[in-house]
N, C-alpha and C positions, 0 to 999 in steps of 0.2 A: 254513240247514242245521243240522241235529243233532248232535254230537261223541258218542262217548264219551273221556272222560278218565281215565288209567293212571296213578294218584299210585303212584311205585317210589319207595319208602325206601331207598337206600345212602350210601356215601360215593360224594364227590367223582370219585374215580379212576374209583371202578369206573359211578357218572350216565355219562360221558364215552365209559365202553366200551358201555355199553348203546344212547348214539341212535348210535353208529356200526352196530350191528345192526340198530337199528330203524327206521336211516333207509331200511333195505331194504322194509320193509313200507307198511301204510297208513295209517300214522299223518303227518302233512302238516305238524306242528308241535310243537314241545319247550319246556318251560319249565324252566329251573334254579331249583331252591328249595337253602335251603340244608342239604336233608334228604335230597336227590333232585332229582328231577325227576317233570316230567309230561310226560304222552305223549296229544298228542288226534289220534283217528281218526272218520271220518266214521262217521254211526251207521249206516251204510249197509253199511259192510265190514265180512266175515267174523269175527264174534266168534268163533268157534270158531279159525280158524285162529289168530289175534292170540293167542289166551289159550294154545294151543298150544304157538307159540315163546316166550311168554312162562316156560311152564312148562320147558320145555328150556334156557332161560339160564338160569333158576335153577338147574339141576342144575351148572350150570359157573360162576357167579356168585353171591353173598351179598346177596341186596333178596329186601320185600316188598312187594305192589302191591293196590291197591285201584280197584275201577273206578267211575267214576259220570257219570251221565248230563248234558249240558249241553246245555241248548235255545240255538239259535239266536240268537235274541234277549237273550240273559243275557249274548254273548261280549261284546260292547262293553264293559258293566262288569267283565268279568271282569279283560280286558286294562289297561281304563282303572287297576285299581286296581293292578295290578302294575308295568307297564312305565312305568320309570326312564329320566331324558335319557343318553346319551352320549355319552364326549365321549374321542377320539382327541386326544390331542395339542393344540397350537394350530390343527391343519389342518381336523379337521371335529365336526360336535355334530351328532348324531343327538335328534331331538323327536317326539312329539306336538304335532301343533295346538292341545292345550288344558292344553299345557306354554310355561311364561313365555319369550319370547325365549334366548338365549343368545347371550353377546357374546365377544369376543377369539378365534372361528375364523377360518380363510378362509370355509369354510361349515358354510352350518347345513341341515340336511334334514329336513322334516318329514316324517316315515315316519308312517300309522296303517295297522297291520300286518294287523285282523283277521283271519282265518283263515292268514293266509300267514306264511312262514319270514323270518327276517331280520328286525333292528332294530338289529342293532349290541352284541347286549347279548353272545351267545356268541361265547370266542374264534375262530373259527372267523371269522364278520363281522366280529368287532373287526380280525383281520390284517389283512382282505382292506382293509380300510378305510385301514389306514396303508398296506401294500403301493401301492395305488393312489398316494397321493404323489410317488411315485420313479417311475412308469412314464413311458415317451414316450407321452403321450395325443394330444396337441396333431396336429391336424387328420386322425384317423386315422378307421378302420371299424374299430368293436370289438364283440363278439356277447358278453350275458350270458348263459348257459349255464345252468338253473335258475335262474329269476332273480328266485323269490321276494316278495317285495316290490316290487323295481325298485331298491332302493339301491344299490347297483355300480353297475348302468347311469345311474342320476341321477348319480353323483358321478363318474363317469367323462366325463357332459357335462359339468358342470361344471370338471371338469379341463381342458378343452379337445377332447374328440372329436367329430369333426364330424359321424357316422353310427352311430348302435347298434340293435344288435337285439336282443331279449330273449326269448327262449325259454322254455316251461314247461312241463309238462303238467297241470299243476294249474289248472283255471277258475279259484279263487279267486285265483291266485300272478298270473294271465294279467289278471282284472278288477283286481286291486292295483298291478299294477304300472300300468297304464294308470292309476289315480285319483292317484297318489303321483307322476306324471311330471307330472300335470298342476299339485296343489297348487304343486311346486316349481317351477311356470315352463320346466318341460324339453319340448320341441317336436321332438327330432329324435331318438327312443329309438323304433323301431316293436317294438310287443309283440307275440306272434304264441305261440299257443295250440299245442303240440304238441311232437314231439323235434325231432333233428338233423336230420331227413327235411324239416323246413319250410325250413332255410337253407339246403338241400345247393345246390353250385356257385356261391356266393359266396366272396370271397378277402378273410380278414379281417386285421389287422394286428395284433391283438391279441385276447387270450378270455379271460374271466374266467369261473372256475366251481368256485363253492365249492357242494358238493353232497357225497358222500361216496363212502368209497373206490371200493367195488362201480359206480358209475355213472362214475370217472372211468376206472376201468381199463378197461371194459367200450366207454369212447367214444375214446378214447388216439386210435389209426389215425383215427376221422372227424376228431375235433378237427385233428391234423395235417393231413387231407385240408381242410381249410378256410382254414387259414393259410396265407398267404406267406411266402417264404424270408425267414428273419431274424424271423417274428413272433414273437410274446409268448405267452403259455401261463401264466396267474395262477391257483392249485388251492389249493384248502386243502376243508376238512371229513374228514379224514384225520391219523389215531394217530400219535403219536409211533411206535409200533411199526410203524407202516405204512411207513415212508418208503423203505428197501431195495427191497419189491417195487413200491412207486410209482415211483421211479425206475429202477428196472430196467425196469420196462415203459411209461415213459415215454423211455429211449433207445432201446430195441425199435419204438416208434412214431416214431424219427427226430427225437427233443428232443434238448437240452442242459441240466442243470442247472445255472440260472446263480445263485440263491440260495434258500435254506429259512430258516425263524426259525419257533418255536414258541412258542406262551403256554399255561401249560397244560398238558394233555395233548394238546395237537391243533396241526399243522402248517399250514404257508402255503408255496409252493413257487414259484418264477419259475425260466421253462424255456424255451429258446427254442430254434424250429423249423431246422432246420439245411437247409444246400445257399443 
């Protein structure tokens, strides 16, 4: 598949305010440069629209943007030359396969990300990635929620869950996560192509869903309609400035907030299902 690629020149702050906008659109992956960011959309979606709300942030935000075309076949070295190992803590290191080992984690996950979201490199992954440490995993049913790559749901096996599901709408996010469960020896993560409508009337113990503000407000009431009393609710891809109306409408859907920590401009939130 085709991309076009949206190099936005700003600062820092305002890169961060824009893929919270843009995660609204069709653009399916983001790169932090240290000038900006990039924004690639399949060459298939509406340029006209795209370039539209592009012009309307600007009238309310300071960047400028360039677009250019990326064949299919180019994205491997595109990614290969950019994406850098990660490493959380002593608990996990985030790799490419044709990146040298890494030693002294608990684990190590080799993600190769091509067209999909997730690798650990924005904070938004980076939280959800130590968040995950501290959760009760250990022999549970947990559902990733846009699940991008597959990395939550791989390191949530590996934490100890016994049953995950993983969710997308994106083909590419849906074929990624499937190749990225296999590389890392994970066997019991079933990937499934579509929304909430795929898992509806399963009762999960926990849910992880780093995706962004618009998408978690908007799924608040399913997501609780899927847990059990007392489960888990792990959200991030959402503003520092968001966090009032995320939790206001996350005890409106019958949560609890049981902690937030931010890196960045962007939130990580544990909330859990009441009754």
């Amino acid at each position: 598949m085709n991309y076009h690629k949206y190099e936005l020149k700003t600062d820092p702050e305002t890169a961060d305010i824009l893929v919270a906008f843009l995660s609204n659109s069709p653009f399916d992956t983001f790169e932090e440069m240290h000038d900006g960011l990039n924004a690639y959309a399949p060459a298939t979606a509406s340029e006209a629209a795209i370039e539209a709300q592009l012009l309307d942030l600007q009238s309310q935000f300071d960047f400028t943007w360039h677009k250019e075309l990326v064949l299919g076949q180019n994205w491997n070295e595109l990614w290969e030359s950019n994406f850098q190992p990660v490493v959380v803590g002593d608990f996990c290191a985030v790799r490419a396969d044709f990146h040298d080992p890494i030693k002294d984690v608990k684990w190590e996950l080799v993600i190769n990300p091509k067209m999909a979201f997730g690798t650990g490199h924005h904070e938004t992954t980076w939280q959800c990635i130590a968040a995950i440490e501290n959760l009760p995993l250990a022999g549970t049913k947990v559902l990733d929620y846009g699940c991008g790559t597959g990395i939550l749901a791989i390191l949530a096996s590996k934490q100890g869950a016994l049953e995950i599901e993983a969710v997308d709408i994106e083909g590419e996010s849906y074929r990624n996560t499937v190749e990225n469960c296999a590389a890392n020896g994970v066997n019991n993560v079933t990937a499934r192509l579509g929304t909430l409508s795929a898992v509806q009337g399963r009762a999960f113990d926990g849910i992880l869903a780093n995706i962004n503000r618009h998408v978690i407000l908007e799924s608040l009431p399913a997501l609780s309609n899927l847990l059990k009393p007392k489960g888990w609710l792990l959200i991030s891809g959402i503003l520092l400035t968001d966090e009032a109306i995320v939790t206001e409408a996350a005890e409106a859907a019958g949560f609890l907030k049981k902690d937030m920590k931010s890196r960045g401009n962007w939130l990580c939130g544990v909330f859990e299902k009441l009754g």
